[in-house]
Steps between C-alpha positions, in 0.01 A plus 500: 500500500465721826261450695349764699424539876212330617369838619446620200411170350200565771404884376520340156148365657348853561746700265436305160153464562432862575711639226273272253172600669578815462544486165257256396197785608148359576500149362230232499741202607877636561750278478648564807217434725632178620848714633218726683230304584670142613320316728856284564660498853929526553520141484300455179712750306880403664386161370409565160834769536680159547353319197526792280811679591701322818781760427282790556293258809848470621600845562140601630587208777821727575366820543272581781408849339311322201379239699334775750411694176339246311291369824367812559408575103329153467336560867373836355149566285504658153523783565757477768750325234424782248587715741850363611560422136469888467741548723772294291356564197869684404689175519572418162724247637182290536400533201642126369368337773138592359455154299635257804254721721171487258604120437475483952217668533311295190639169648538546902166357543628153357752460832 
């Protein structure tokens, strides 16, 4: 399987989550709230990266671009990350790393 850069492993944060916001309208509990609302710090979710996907943990160790990216999305409120999630929101190439990211975000706060 190819794996994808890091970087947009990173935007899969933001990108994923906003596309499904979007869509998902007003919504009493939305599934991706955990993606947008994380409470996690960098070390939390590169651990949890490593026990869910050290492939994926691997390349976000080689790529100072989605390390910088992710830092700053994680060190960012709500509606900061919907913001920057806008901003990638046409990276479909993101779009399979939705499920490894919603599986961080639900899990980070166990590392």
């Amino acid at each position: 399987m190819v794996r994808l850069s890091l970087t947009k492993l990173a935007a899969a944060i933001g990108g994923a989550a906003f596309a499904l916001t979007a869509g998902a309208g007003i919504a009493s509990a939305d599934p991706l709230d955990p993606v947008i609302n994380t409470t996690c710090n960098y070390g939390q979710v590169i651990a949890a990266l490593n026990a869910t996907d050290p492939a994926a943990a691997a390349d976000l160790n080689g790529s100072p671009v989605a390390q910088g990216y992710l830092r700053q999305f994680l060190a960012s409120g709500p509606a900061k990350r919907q913001q920057m999630a806008a901003q990638i929101q046409a990276m479909p190439q993101a779009a399979p790393y939705f499920n490894d990211v919603l599986s961080v975000a639900g899990s980070c706060h166990n590392y």
